[in-house]
C-alpha positions in Angstrom: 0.0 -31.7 -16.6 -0.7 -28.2 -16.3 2.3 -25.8 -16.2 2.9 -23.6 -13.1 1.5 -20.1 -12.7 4.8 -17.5 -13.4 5.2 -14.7 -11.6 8.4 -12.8 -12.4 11.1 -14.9 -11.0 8.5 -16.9 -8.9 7.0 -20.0 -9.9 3.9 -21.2 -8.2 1.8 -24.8 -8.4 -1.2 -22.7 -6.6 -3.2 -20.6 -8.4 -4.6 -19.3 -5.5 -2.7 -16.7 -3.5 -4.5 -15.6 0.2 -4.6 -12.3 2.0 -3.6 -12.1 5.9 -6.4 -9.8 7.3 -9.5 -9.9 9.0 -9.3 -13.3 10.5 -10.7 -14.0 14.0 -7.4 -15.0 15.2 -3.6 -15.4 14.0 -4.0 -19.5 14.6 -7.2 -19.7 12.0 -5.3 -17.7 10.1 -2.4 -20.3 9.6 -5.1 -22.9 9.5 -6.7 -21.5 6.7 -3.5 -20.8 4.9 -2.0 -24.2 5.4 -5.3 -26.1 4.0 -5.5 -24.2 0.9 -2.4 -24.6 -0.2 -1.4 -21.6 -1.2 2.1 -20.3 -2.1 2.2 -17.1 -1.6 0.6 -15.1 1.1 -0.1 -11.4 1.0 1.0 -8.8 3.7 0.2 -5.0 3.9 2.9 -3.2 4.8 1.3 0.0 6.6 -0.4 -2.9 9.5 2.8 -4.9 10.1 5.4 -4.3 12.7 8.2 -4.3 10.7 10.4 -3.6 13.4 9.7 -6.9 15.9 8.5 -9.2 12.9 8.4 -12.0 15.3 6.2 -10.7 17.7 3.7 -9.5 14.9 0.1 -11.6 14.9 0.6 -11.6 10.8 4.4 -12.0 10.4 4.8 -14.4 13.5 2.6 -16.8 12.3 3.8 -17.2 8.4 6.4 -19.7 7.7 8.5 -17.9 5.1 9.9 -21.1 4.1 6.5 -22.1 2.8 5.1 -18.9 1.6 6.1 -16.3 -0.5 5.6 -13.1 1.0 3.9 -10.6 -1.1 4.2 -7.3 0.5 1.4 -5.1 -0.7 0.6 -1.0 -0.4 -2.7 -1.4 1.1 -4.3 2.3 2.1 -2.4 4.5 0.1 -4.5 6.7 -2.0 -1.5 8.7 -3.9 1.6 7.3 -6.4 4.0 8.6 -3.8 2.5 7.4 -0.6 2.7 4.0 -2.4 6.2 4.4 -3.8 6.9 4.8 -0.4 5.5 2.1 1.5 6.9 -0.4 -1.2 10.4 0.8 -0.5 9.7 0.5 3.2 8.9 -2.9 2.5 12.0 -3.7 0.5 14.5 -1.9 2.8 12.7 -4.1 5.9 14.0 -7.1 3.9 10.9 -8.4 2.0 11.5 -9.0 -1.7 11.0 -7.2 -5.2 7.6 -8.5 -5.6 4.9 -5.7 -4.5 1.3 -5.6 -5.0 0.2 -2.4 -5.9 -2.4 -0.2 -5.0 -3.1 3.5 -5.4 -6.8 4.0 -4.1 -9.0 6.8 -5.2 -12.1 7.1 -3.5 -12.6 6.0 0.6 -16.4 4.5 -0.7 -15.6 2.3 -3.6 -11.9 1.5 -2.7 -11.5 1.7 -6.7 -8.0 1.9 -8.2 -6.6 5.8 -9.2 -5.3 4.3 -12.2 -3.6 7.7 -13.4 -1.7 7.6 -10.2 -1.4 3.5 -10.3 0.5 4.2 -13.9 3.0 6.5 -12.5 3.7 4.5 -9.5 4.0 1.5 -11.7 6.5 3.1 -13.8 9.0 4.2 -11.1 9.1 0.9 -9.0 9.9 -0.9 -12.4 12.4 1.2 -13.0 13.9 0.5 -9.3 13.9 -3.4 -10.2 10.5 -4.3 -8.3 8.2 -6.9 -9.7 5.0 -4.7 -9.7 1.8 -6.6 -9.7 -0.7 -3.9 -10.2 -4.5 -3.8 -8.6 -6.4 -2.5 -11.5 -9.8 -1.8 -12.8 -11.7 -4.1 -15.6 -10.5 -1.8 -17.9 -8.5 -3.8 -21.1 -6.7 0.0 -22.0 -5.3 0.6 -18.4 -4.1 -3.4 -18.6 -2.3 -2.4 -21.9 -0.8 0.4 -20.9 0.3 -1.0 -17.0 2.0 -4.0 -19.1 3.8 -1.3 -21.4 4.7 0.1 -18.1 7.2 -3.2 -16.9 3.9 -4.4 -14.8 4.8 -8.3 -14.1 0.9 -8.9 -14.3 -2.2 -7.6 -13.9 -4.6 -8.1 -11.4 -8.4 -6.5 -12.5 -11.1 -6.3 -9.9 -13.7 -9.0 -10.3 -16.5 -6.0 -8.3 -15.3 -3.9 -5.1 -13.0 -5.1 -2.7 -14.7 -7.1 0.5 -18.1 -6.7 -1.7 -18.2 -10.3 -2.2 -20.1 -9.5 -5.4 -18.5 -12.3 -7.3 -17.5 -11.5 -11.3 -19.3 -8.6 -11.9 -18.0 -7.7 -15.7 -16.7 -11.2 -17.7 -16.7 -9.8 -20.7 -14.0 -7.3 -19.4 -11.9 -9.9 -18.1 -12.0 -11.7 -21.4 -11.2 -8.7 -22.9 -7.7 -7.9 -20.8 -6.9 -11.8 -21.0 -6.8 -11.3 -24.9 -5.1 -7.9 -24.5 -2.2 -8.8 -22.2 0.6 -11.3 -22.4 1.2 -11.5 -19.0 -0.8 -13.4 -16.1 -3.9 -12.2 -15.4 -5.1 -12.5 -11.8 -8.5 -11.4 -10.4 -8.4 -9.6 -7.5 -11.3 -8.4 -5.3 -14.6 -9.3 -5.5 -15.0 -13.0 -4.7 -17.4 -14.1 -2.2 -17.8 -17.9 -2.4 -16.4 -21.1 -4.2 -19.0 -20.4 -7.1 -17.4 -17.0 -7.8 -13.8 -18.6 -7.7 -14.7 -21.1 -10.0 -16.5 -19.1 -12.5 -13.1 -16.7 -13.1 -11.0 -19.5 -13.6 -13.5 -20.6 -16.1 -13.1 -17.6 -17.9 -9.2 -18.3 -18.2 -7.5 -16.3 -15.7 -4.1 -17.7 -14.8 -5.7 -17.0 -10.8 -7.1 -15.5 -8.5 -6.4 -13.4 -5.1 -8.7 -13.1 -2.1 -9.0 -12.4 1.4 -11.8 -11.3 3.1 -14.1 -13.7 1.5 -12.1 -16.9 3.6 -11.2 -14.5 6.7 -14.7 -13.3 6.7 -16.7 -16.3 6.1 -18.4 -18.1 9.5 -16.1 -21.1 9.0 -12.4 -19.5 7.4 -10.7 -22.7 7.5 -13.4 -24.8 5.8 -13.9 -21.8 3.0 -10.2 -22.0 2.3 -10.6 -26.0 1.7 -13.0 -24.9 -0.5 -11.3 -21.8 -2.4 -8.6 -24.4 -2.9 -11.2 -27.0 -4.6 -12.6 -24.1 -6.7 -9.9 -22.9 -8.2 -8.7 -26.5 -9.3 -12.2 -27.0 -10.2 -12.5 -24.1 -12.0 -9.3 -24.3 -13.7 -9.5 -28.4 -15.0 -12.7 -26.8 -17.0 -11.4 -24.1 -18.6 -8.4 -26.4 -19.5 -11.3 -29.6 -20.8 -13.0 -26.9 -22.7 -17.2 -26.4 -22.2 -19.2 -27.1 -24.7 -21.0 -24.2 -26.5 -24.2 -22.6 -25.5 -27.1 -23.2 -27.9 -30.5 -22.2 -27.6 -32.0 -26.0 -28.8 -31.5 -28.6 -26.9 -29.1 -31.3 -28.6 -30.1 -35.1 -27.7 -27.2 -36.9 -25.5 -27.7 -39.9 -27.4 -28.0 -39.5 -30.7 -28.9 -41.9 -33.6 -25.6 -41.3 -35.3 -22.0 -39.7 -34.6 -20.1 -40.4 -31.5 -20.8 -43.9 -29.4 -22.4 -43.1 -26.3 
């Protein structure tokens, strides 16, 4: 049996956690959530009402019981504006996780990691469990883990690009580096992509506009959720090596079969 993915205090059976934006409507949106079987759910802070949660097309429709609610600081492109928004978050009752994002340029969406460091440093110290949006970068990893980060979650390409994993050798590179789990986060635009990170290793992987922007959400979430157990079985069976040869399947000697 494989063993659970840990997140802080939160222990999850999925290894796929789902985004709450862009869909066509808040009822595919709960479809596509329930068939994937996610856990945990993420919400952006800034685009909720956090005043009339009940009446809000994102909060309305989540079943807290069945989700964990990961409140995130979508659109803030300084440390402070994002220190902010997470203690917004935590006052309106959500709970010490936060997914954490400091943007620094409108065009690529790419992480301010400078500012993502700080920002990391100060909600740690306030008892949240910071789950940071990074680059690829194996240093910054380091060095957000030295900062109380609960995880790290490196860009597989830009977010909504769909590009798929862009850098592997990067990933591998932070998965050897860190000691804490290691979630790809952006950049996934079908099954295929999904699969090929948690080939790689990664403990999982976060997503949303590639199910809430596909033709059929609810169908690409059945098959996000085959993907990443897909995905995962292999990188836990073990591929055989590349060679440049071919090998013969049958083989005079060795192995029966």
């Amino acid at each position: 049996m494989d063993k659970p993915l840990q997140i802080g205090s939160h222990t999850l059976q999925s290894r796929l956690i789902l985004g709450t934006g862009k869909y066509p409507s808040p009822e595919i949106m709960r479809q596509a959530l329930e068939i994937s079987g996610t856990q945990m759910v993420t919400v952006a802070v800034r685009r909720v009402d956090l005043k009339n949660p009940e009446k809000d097309p994102v909060l309305g429709f989540l079943d807290t019981k069945r989700y964990t609610l990961l409140p995130n600081t979508a659109g803030c492109y300084t440390a402070e504006e994002a220190i902010r928004v997470a203690r917004l978050g935590k006052a309106a009752g959500f709970s010490n996780l936060i997914k954490l994002e400091v943007l620094g340029d409108e065009k690529t969406l790419l992480p301010d990691t400078e500012a993502l460091l700080e920002a990391t440093r100060i909600l740690v110290k306030e008892g949240f469990c910071v789950m940071p949006y990074t680059n690829d970068d194996p240093i910054v990893a380091k060095k957000l883990v030295e900062a109380g980060a609960c995880c790290v979650m490196p860009l597989a390409a830009p977010i909504g690009s769909g590009q798929g994993i862009l850098n592997s050798l990067n990933i591998r590179f932070i998965m050897e580096t860190v000691r804490v789990p290691v979630i790809v986060d952006a950049g996934v635009g079908t099954a295929s992509d999904a699969a090929i990170a948690m080939e790689l290793g990664v403990d999982g992987i976060l997503m949303n506009t590639a199910v809430a922007g596909a033709n059929d959400p609810v169908l690409m979430a059945h098959a996000m959720k085959q993907a990443v157990e897909s995905g995962r079985s292999a990188y836990r069976a073990g591929r055989i090596p590349r060679k440049i040869y071919a090998a013969p399947s049958s083989p005079e000697t060795g192995k029966v079969g």
